[in-house]
C-alpha positions as CSV (number, residue, x, y, z in Angstrom):
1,X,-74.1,-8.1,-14.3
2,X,-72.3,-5.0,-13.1
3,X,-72.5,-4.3,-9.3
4,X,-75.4,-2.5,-7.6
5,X,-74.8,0.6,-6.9
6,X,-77.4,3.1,-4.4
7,X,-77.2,7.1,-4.3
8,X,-78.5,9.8,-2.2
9,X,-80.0,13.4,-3.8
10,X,-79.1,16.2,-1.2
11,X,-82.3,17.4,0.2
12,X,-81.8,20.9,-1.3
13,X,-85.5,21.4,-2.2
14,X,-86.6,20.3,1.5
15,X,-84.7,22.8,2.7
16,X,-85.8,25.7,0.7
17,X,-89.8,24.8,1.0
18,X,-88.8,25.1,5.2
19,X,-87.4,28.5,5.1
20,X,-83.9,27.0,5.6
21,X,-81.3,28.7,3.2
22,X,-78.1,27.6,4.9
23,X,-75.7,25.6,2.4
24,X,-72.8,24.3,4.6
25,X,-75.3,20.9,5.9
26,X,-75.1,19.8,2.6
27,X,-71.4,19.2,2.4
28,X,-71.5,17.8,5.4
29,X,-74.6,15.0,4.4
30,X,-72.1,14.6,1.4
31,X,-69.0,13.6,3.1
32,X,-71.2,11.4,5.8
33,X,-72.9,9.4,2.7
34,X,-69.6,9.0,1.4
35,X,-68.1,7.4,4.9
36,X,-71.5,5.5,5.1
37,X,-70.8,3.5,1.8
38,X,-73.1,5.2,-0.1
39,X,-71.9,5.3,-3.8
40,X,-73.0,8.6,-5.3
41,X,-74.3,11.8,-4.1
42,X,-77.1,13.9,-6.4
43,X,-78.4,17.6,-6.7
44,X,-81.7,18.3,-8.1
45,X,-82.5,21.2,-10.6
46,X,-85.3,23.8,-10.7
47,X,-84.4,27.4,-10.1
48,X,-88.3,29.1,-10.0
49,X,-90.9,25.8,-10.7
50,X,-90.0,24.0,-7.3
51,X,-87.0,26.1,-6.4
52,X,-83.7,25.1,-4.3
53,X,-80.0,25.6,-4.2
54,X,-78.4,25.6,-7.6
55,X,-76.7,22.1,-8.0
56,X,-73.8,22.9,-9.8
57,X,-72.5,25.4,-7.5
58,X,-73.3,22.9,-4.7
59,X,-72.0,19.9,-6.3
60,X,-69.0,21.7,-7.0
61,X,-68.6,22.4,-3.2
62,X,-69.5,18.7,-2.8
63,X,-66.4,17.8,-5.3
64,X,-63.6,19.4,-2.4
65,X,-64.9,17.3,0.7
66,X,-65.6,13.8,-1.1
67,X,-63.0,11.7,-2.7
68,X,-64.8,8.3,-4.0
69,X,-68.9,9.2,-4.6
70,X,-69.8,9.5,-8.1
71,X,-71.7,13.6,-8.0
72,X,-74.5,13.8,-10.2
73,X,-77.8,15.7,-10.9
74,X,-80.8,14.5,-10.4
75,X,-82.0,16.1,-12.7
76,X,-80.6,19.1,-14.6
77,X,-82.6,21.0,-17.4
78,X,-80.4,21.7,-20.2
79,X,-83.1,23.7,-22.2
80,X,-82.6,26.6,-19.5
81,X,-79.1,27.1,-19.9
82,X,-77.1,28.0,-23.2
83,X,-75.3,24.8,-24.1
84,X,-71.3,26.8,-24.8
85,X,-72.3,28.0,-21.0
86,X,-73.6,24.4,-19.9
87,X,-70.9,22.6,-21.2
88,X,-67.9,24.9,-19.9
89,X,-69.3,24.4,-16.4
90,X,-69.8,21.0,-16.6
91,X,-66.8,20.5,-17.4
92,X,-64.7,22.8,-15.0
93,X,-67.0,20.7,-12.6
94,X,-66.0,17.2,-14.0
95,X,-61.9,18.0,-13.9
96,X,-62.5,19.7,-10.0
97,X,-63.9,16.2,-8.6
98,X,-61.3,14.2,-10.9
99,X,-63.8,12.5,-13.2
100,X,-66.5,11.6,-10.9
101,X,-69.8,13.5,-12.4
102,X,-72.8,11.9,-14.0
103,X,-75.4,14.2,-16.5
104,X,-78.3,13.5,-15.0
105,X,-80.7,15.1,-17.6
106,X,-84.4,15.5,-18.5
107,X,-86.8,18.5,-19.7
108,X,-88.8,19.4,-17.4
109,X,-92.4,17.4,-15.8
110,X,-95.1,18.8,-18.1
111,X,-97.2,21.2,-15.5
112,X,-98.2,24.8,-15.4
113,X,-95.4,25.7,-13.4
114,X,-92.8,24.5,-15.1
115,X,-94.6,25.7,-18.2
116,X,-94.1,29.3,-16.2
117,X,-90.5,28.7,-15.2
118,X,-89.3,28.7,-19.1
119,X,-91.5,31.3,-20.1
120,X,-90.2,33.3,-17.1
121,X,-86.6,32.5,-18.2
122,X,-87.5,33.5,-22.0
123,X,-87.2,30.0,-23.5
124,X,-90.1,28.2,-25.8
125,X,-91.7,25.7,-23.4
126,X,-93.4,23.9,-26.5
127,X,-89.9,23.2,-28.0
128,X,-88.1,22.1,-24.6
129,X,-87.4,18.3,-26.0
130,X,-85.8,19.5,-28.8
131,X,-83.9,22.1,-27.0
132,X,-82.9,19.4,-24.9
133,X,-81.5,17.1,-27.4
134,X,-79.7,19.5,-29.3
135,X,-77.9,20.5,-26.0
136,X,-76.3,17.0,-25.6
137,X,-75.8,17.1,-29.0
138,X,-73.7,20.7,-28.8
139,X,-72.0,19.8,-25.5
140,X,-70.7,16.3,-26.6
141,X,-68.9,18.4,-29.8
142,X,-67.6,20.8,-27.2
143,X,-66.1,18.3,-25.4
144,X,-64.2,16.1,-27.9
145,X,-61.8,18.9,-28.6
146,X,-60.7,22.4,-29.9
147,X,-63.1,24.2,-32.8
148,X,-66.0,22.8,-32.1
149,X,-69.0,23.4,-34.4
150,X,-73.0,22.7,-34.0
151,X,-75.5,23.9,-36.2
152,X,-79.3,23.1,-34.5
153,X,-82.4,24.7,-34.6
154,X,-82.1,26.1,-31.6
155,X,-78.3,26.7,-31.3
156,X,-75.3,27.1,-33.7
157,X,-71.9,27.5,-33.3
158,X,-68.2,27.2,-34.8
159,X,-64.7,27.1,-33.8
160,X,-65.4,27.0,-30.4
161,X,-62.5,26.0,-27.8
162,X,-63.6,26.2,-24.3
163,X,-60.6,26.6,-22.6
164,X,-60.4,23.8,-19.9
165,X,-61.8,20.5,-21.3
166,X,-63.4,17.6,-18.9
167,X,-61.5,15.1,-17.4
168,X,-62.7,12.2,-19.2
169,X,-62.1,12.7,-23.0
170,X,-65.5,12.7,-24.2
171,X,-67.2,14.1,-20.9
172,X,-69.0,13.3,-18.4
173,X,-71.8,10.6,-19.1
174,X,-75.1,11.8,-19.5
175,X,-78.3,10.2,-18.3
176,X,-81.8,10.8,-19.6
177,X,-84.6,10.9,-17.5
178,X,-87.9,9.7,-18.9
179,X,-90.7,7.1,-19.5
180,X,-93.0,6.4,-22.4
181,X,-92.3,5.7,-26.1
182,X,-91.2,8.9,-27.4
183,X,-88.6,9.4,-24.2
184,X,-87.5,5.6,-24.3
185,X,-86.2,6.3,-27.8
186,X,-84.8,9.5,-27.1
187,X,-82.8,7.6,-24.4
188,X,-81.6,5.1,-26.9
189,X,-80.4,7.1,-29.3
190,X,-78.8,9.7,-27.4
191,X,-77.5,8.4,-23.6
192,X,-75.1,6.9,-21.3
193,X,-77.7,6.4,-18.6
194,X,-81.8,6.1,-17.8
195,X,-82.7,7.4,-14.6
196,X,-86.7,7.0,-14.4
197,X,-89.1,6.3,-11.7
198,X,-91.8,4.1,-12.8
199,X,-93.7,3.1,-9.8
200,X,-94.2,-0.6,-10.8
201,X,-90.7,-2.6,-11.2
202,X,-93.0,-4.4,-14.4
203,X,-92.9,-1.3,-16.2
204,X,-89.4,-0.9,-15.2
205,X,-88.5,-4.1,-16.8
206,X,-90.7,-3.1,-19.8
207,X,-89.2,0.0,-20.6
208,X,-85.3,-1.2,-19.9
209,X,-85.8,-4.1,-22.3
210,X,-87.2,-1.3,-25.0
211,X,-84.4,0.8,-25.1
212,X,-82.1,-1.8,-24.8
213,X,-83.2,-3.2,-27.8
214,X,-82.6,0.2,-29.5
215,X,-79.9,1.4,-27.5
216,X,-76.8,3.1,-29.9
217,X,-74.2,2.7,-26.7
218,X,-74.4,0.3,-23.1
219,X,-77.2,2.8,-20.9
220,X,-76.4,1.8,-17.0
221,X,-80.2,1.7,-15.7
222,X,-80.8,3.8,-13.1
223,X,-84.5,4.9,-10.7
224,X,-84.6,7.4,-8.8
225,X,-87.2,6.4,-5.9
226,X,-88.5,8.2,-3.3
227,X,-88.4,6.6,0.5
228,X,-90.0,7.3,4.4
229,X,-88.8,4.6,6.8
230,X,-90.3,3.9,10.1
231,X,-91.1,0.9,12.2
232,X,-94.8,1.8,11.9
233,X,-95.8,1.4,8.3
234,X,-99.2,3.9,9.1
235,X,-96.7,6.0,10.3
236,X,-94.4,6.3,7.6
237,X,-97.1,6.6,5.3
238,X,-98.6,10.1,7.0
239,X,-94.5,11.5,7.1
240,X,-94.4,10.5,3.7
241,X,-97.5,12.6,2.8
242,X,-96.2,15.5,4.7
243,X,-93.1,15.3,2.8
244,X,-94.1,14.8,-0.7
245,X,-97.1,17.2,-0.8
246,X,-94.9,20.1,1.1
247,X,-91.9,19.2,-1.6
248,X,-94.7,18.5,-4.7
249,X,-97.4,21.3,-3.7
250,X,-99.6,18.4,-4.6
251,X,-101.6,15.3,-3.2
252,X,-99.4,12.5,-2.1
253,X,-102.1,9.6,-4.8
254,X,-101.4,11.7,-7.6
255,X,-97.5,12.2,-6.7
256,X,-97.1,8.5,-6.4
257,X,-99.5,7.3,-9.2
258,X,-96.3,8.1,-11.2
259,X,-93.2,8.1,-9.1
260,X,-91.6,5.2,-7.3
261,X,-92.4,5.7,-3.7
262,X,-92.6,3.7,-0.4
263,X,-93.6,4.1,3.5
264,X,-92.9,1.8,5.8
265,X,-90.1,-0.8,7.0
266,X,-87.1,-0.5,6.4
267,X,-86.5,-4.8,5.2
268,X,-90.0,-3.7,3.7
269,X,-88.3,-1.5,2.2
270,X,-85.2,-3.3,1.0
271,X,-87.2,-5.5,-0.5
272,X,-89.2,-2.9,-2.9
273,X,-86.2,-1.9,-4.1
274,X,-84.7,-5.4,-5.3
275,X,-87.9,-5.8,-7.2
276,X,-86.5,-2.8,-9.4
277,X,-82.8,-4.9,-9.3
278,X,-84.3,-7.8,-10.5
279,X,-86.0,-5.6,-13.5
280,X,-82.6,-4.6,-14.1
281,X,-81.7,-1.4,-12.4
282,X,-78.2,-1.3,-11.3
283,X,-78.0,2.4,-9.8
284,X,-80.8,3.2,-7.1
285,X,-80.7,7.2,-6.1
286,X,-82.0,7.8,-3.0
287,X,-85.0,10.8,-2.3
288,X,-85.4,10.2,1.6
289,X,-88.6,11.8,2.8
290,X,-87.5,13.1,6.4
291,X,-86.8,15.7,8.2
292,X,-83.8,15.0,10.0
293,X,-81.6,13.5,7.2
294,X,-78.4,12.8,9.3
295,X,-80.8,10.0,11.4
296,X,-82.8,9.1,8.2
297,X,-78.6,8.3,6.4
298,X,-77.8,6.1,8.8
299,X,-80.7,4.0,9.0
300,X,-80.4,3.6,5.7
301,X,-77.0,2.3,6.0
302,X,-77.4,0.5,8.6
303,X,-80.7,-1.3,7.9
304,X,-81.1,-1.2,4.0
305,X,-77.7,-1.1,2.6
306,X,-76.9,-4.7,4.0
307,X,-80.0,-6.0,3.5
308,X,-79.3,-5.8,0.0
309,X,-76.2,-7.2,-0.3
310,X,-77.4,-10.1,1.9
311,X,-79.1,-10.5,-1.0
312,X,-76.6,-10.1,-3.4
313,X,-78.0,-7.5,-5.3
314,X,-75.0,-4.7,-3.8
């Protein structure tokens, strides 16, 4: 069984719902993850539905101050973006932090905003799935070499040569966000990674053991999970609420009804999250809900991170 490894998404969407549009703390949280033996660092995506700081210009400033963390996004929506365009950047991205990106991708939670955000940016919200298959499609033929060609629905192209390829021959892996039948296939068929967040680990083990079973390449099993620590578990829960409903725009129950979330201790919390290790997962990313994210990093280093490798499950 491959090692555990745990993540932290840069708090770029916190910052924006607080007024707060200065970028240099994020490199900073970057390079202090890194030195607290955290194993990736993760953007999130959504320029207009729940907006924040784009993450591949960030991630790209993330790239020049970190040397080990794996940089990913958490998660990026192809369907917005031209694919040729996509790809190029994605890969000038992967060759500036020498190999170390992960595609985190998905298409978008089915709401009224983000049903506004694509019809804002002129794209078909109804055919966003397909949109977004055909982009991995296109990008993965852009990246295996000169004169590329793609004919989709949506997108068609020939003899295209970007003109700097990725650093890894085939690209960067790409990760599908996602839960339910349709999505669970989707993820076998097309990716390197799963990066849900079921809140139950039994649905987690569910799911995993579903595409698995399908799976056309090895997926590394990811969660993304959303945490608030505090010695007073009544405590944590109210900061949690703050946090979520101020990042969501909506009620903490109906946020966490389908998101892994948890208040309270933090060996409370170590323990939640080995539930979703025994399940399977092997890479945990990180949403912390606080507001002083320096303080919240260290706890978490100090009082979860060895927790779970007492354990043995890091």
């Amino acid at each position: 069984m491959a090692a555990l490894e745990v993540g932290y998404l840069l708090p770029t969407r916190d910052h924006a719902v607080r007024g707060d549009h200065d970028l240099e703390p994020f490199a900073e949280l970057a390079r202090r993850a890194e030195a607290l033996g955290f194993d990736s660092v993760w953007a999130g995506d959504s320029p207009l539905t729940r907006p924040r700081a784009d993450p591949l210009v960030l991630l790209s400033a993330v790239a020049v101050v970190t040397r080990r963390v794996t940089l990913g996004t958490a998660v990026l929506l192809p369907a917005l973006r031209h694919p040729i365009l996509l790809a190029h950047q994605l890969a000038t991205l992967d060759r500036l932090c020498g190999g170390r990106l992960v595609v985190g991708v998905g298409g978008g939670f089915p709401a009224a905003g983000t049903e506004a955000q694509f019809a804002a940016l002129g794209v078909d919200y109804t055919r966003r799935m397909s949109r977004l298959e055909e982009s991995i499609e296109a990008m993965r033929a852009l990246w295996r070499g000169p004169d590329a060609a793609f004919a989709g629905r949506h997108v068609a192209f020939r003899g295209a040569s970007p003109a700097r390829p990725p650093a890894r021959p085939q690209g960067p892996p790409i990760w599908l966000a996602g839960g339910g039948e349709t999505a669970l296939r989707r993820v076998a068929r097309l990716a390197d990674g799963w990066l849900p967040y079921p809140p139950r680990p039994a649905a987690y083990a569910r799911e995993l053991a579903a595409i698995e079973a399908g799976a056309a390449r090895q997926v590394t099993p990811a969660l993304y999970a959303t945490l608030c620590l505090d010695d007073d578990p009544g405590r944590a829960r109210e900061r949690l609420r703050v946090s979520v409903e101020r990042y969501y725009n909506a009620p903490l129950e109906a946020v966490e009804s389908i998101q892994a979330m948890f208040a309270g201790t933090a060996r409370a919390a170590a323990g939640w999250l080995a539930s979703y290790v025994e399940a399977g997962a092997r890479h945990v990313v990180i949403r912390l809900a606080a507001d002083d994210h320096h303080a919240a990093l260290e706890r978490v280093a100090r009082d979860i991170l060895p927790l779970l490798h007492a354990e043995g499950v890091a």
